[in-house]
MARTITI-658673 format. One line per field, with one value per residue (C-alpha): y, x, z negated. Coordinates in pm, 1 decimal. Layout:
y	Y;...
x	X;...
z	Z;...
***
This chain:
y	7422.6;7176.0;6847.7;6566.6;6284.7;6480.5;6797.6;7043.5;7416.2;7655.2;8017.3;8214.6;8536.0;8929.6;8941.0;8593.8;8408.6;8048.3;7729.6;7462.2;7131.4;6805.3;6566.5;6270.4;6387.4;6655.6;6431.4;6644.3;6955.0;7171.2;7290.7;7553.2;7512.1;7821.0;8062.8;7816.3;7886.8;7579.7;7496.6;7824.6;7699.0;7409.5;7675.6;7888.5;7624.9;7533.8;7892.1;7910.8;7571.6;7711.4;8057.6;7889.2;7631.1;7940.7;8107.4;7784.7;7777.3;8165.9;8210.6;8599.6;8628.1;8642.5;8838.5;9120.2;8915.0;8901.3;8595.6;8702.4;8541.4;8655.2;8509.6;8660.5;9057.6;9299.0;9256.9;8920.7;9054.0;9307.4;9584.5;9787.8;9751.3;9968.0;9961.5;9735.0
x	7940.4;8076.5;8176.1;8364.9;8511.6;8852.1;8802.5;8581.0;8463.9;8282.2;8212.4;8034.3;7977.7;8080.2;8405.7;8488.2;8764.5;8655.3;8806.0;8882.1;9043.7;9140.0;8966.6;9180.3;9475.5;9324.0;9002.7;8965.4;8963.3;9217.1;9422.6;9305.5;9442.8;9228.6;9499.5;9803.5;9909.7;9902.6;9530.2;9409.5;9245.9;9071.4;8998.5;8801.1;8644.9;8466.1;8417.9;8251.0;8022.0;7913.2;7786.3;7630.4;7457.3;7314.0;7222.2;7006.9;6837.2;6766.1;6975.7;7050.8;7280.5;7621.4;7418.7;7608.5;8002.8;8264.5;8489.5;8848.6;9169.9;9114.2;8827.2;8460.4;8469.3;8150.8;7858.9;7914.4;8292.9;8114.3;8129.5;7836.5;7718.1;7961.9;8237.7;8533.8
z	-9469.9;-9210.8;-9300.4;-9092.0;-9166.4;-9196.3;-9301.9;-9475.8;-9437.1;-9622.7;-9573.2;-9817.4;-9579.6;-9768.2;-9858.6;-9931.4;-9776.2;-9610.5;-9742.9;-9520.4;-9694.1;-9574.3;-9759.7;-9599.1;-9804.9;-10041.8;-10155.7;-10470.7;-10244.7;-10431.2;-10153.7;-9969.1;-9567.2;-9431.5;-9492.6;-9372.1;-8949.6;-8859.8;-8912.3;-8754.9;-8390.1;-8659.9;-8883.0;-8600.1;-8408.7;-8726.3;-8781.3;-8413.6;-8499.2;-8799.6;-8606.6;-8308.2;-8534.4;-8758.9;-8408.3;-8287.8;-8630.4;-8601.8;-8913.1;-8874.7;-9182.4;-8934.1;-8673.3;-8657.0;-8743.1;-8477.2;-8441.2;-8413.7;-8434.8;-8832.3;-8876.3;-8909.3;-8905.6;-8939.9;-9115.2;-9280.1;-9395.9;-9613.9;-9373.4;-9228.9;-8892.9;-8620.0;-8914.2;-8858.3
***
């Protein structure tokens, strides 16, 4: 999870999508903005904070996940390593 003052993101790693809300005007967090275009560069720089902070803490769960313009592919989407 990353947390700032505007938004939120959580990935759960497998085959879950991420959820990204904006707690300035979504407080409750019921409106899931990781799917919705226009949040997509946000979306994947938090997605690219959350790896290199798991990296610096030796956290290998995402070891083997590839940041595309989807989102995390590979081994933390579920998939076996040299599968895409």
């Amino acid at each position: 999870v990353i947390r700032t003052e505007h938004f939120k993101y959580v990935h759960f790693g497998g085959n879950l999508p991420p959820l990204l809300f904006d707690l300035k005007s979504d407080p409750g967090e019921l409106d899931n903005l990781a799917a919705d275009p226009r949040h997509l560069t946000g979306r994947l720089e938090f997605a690219e904070r959350l790896l290199a902070w798991r990296a610096e803490h030796l956290d290998q769960s995402l070891a083997l996940a590839e940041l595309t313009e989807n989102g995390l592919v590979g081994h933390a989407a579920g998939l076996q390593p040299g599968h895409t």
